[in-house]
C-alpha positions in Angstrom: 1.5 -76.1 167.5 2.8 -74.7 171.1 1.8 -76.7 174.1 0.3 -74.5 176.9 3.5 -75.4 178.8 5.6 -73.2 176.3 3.0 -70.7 176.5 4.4 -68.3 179.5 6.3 -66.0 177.4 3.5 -63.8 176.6 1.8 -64.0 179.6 5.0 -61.7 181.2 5.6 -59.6 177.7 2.2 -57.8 178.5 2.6 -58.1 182.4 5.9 -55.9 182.5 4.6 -53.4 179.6 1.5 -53.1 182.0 3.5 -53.1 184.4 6.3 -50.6 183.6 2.8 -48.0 182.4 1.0 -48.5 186.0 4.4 -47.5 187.9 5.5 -44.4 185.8 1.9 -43.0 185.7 1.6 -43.8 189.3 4.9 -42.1 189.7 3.6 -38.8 187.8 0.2 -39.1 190.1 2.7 -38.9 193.6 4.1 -35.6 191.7 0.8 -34.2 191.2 -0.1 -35.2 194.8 3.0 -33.8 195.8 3.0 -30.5 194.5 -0.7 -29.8 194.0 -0.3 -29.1 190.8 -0.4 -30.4 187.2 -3.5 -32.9 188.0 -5.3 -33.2 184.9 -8.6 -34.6 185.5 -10.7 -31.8 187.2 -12.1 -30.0 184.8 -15.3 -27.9 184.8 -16.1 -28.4 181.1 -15.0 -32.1 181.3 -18.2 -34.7 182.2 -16.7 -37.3 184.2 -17.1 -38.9 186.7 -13.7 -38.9 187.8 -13.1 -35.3 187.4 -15.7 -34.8 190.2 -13.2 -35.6 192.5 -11.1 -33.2 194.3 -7.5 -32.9 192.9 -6.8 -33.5 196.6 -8.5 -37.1 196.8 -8.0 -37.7 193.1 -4.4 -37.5 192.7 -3.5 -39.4 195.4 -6.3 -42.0 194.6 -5.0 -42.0 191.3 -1.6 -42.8 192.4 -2.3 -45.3 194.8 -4.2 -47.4 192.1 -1.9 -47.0 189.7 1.1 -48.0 192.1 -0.8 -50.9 193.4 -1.8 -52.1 190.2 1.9 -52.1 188.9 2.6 -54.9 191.6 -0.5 -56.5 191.1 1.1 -56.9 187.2 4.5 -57.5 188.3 3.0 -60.5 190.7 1.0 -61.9 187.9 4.3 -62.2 185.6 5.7 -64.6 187.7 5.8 -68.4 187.2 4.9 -68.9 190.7 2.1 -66.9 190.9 0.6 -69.5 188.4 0.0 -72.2 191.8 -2.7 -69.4 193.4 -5.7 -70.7 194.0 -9.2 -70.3 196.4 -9.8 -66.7 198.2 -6.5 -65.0 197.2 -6.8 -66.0 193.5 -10.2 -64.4 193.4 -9.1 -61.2 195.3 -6.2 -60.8 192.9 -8.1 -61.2 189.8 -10.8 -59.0 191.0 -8.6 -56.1 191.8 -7.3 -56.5 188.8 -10.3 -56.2 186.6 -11.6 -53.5 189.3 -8.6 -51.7 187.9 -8.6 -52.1 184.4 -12.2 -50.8 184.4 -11.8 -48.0 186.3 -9.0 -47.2 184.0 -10.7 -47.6 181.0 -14.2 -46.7 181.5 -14.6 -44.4 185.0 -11.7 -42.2 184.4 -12.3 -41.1 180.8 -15.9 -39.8 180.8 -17.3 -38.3 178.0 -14.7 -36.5 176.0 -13.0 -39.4 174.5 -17.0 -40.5 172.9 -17.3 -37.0 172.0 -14.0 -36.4 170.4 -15.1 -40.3 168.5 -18.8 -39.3 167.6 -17.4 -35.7 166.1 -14.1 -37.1 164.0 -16.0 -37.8 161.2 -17.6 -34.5 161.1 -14.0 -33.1 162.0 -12.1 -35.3 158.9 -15.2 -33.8 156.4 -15.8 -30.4 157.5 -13.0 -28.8 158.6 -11.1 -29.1 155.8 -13.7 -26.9 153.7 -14.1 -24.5 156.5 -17.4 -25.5 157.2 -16.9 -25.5 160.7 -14.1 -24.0 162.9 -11.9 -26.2 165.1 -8.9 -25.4 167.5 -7.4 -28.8 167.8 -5.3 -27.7 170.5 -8.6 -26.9 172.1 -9.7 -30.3 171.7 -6.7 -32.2 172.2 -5.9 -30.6 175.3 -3.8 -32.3 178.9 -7.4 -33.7 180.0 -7.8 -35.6 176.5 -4.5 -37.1 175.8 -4.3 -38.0 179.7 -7.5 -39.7 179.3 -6.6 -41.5 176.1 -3.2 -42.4 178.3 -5.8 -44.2 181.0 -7.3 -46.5 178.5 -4.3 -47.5 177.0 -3.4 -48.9 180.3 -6.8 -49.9 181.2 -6.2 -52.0 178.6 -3.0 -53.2 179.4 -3.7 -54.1 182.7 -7.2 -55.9 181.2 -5.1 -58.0 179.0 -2.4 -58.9 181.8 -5.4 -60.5 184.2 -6.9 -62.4 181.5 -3.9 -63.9 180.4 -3.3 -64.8 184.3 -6.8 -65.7 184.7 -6.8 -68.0 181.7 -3.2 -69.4 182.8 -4.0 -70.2 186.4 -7.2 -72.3 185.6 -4.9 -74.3 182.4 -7.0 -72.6 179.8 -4.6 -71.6 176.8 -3.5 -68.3 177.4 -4.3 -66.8 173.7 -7.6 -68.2 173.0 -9.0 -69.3 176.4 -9.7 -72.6 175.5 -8.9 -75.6 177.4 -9.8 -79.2 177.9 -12.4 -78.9 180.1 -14.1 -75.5 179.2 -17.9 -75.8 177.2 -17.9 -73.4 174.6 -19.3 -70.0 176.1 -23.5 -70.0 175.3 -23.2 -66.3 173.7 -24.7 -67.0 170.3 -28.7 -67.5 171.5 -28.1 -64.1 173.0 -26.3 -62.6 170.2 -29.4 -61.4 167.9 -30.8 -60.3 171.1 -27.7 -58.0 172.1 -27.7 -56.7 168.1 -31.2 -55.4 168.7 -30.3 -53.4 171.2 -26.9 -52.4 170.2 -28.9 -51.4 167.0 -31.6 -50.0 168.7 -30.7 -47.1 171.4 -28.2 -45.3 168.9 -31.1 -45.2 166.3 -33.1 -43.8 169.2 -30.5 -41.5 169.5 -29.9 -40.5 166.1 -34.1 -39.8 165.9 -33.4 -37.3 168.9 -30.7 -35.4 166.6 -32.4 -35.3 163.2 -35.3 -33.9 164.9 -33.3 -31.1 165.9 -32.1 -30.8 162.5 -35.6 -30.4 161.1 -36.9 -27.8 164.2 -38.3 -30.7 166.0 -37.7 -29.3 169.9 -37.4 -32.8 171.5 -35.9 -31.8 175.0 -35.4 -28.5 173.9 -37.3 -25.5 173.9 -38.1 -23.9 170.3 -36.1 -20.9 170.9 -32.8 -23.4 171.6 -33.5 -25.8 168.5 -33.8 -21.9 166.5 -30.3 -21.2 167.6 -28.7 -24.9 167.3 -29.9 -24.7 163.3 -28.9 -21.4 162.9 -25.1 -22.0 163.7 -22.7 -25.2 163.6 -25.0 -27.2 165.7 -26.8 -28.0 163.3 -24.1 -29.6 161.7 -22.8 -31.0 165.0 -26.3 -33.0 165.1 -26.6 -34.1 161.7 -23.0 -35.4 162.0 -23.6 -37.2 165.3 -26.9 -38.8 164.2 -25.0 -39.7 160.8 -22.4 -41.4 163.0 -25.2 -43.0 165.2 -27.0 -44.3 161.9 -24.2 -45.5 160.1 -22.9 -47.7 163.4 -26.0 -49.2 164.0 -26.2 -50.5 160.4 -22.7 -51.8 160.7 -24.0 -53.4 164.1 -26.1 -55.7 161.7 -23.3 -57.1 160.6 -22.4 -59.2 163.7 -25.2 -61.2 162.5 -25.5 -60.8 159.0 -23.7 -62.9 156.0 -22.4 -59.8 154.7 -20.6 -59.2 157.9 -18.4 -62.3 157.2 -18.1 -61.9 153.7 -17.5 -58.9 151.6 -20.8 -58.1 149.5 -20.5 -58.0 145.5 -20.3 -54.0 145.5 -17.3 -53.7 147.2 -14.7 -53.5 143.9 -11.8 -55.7 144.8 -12.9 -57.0 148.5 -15.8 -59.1 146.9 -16.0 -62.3 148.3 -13.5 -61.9 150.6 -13.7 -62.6 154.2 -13.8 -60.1 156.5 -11.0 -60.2 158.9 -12.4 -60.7 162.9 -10.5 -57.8 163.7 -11.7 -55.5 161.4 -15.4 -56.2 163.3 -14.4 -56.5 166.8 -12.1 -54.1 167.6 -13.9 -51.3 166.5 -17.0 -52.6 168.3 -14.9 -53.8 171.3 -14.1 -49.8 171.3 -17.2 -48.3 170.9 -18.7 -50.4 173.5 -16.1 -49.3 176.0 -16.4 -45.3 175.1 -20.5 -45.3 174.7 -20.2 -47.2 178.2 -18.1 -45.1 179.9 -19.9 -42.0 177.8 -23.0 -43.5 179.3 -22.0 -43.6 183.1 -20.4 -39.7 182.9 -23.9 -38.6 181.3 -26.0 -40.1 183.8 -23.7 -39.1 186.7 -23.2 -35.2 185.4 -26.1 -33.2 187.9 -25.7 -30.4 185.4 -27.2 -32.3 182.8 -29.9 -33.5 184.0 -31.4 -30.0 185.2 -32.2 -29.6 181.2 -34.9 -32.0 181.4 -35.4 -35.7 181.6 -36.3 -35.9 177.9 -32.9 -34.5 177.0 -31.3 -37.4 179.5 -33.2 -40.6 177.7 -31.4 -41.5 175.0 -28.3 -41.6 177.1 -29.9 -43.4 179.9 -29.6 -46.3 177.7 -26.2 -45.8 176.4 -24.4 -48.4 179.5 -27.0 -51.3 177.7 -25.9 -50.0 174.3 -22.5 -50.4 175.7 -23.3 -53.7 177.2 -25.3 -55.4 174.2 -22.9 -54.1 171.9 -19.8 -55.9 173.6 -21.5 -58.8 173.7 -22.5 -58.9 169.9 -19.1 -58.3 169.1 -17.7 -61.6 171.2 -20.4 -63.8 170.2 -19.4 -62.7 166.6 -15.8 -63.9 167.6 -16.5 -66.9 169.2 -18.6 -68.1 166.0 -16.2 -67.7 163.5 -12.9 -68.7 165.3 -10.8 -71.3 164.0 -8.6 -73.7 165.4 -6.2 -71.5 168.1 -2.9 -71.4 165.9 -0.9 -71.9 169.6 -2.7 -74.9 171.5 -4.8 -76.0 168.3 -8.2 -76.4 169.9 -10.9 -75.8 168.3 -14.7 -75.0 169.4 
């Protein structure tokens, strides 16, 4: 077992990867402000609420947060950032996680939840020609830049908790510490299920009642054409998708989510790793989030109608709930911390 004194060498392994991401990108953002060109976030076709902004205020926006955030990482590598305390303690962290969610949930939008909600239909489909697909279409400059912004939203997320759990002597891999009550999440967690399990089956109603000729926010003539061509299969798929989540969103509260049921040949039994739970909810809840915000903040959108809008009003709880399921989930069925031992 580590002491939390031995601890610091992770805490600057993810502060200089963070920060070496935050000053390169930043670097390519001064280009595109430079030259005016190459910015890849204003896109017509793209619903964001990032690529609303003017390459001209975006770019160098982009840069400056980037740029600023790659010292903020650098700063929080060193040991003697560690004594900060009061005001400038708070100001750092909040920049921080300012930064990290903008990263990770303003910048991306929608196309990153799309691309998610359709790979399924994309891995089964495609293959048999049942619909057509340009990848390079899909996986275009705007995509992949997006995917980039995550990645170091998430970098920079991990880099301020680890400083945020250092500076108040918590252990830097667990949280834990001496002094900390275990987090009250679990009399909220059936709560947060329900509604994690609740607005994508809303959602999923709104689809297979297109599917069936059922013009809910759509005119007749609109749900005609959508089952006449590939939409139709673009709804079933996404409603599938919607289903099949919120059933595995039982799980975070269900025995079967901790243990492998007796139908699955060779995993029976078993427990299921924490990973293999949270991650995948931990991503979801960050793409139906930022999904959510780019949805309600597209003004194109909502001039098809408020009924079209609902189920996606809700998607920032979904988000929300969702996230917290999949903690509470985490916090019950952690173990002793392999590093400072605690346990609780």
């Amino acid at each position: 077992m580590t002491t939390l004194a031995s601890a610091p060498a992770r805490l600057p392994a993810v502060g200089w990867i963070a920060a070496l991401w935050a000053g390169t990108y930043g670097f390519v953002a001064l280009i595109w402000t430079a030259t005016g060109s190459g910015y890849p976030f204003h896109n017509a076709d793209d619903i964001s609420l990032w690529s609303r902004l003017d390459p001209a205020v975006g770019a160098p926006l982009l840069a400056q947060l980037l740029l600023a955030s790659a010292v903020a990482a650098v700063a929080m590598s060193g040991a003697y950032m560690e004594r900060l305390t009061g005001g400038t303690r708070v100001a750092l962290l909040l920049f921080g996680w300012t930064s990290a969610a903008v990263l990770a949930l303003v910048v991306p939008g929608a196309s990153l939840l799309a691309l998610t909600g359709y790979a399924p239909l994309l891995l089964i489909a495609a293959p048999f020609g049942w619909v057509e697909v340009d990848l390079r279409a899909v996986f275009d400059a705007g995509l992949l830049n997006q995917a980039w912004s995550v990645i170091g939203g998430v970098l920079i997320g991990a880099t301020v908790l680890a400083w945020q759990r250092r500076t108040r002597g918590a252990c830097v891999d667990c949280g834990r510490n001496d002094r900390a009550a275990r987090v009250p999440l679990e009399r909220w967690s059936r709560w947060a299920v329900g509604a994690a399990v609740a607005v994508p089956l809303m959602y999923a109603l709104t689809r297979f009642a297109w599917a069936v000729g059922i013009p809910f926010g759509l005119s007749r003539a609109e749900v005609a054409e959508l089952r006449a061509g590939e939409g139709l299969w673009a709804a079933v798929g996404l409603a599938s998708f919607a289903l099949v989540g919120a059933v595995l969103t039982l799980g975070l509260v269900q025995r079967w989510g901790e243990v492998f049921p007796r139908w699955m040949l060779g995993l029976a039994g078993r427990r299921v790793p924490i990973s293999l739970a949270v991650v995948p909810a931990m991503y979801v809840a960050a793409m139906v989030f930022a999904g959510g915000l780019a949805l309600i903040g597209a003004p194109q959108l909502w001039e098809q109608g408020f009924l079209l809008m609902l189920p996606h009003l809700l998607w920032p709880l979904w988000g929300v709930a969702l996230a917290v399921a999949a903690y509470a989930y985490k916090l019950r069925r952690r173990g002793a911390c392999a590093d400072c031992g605690r346990e609780g």
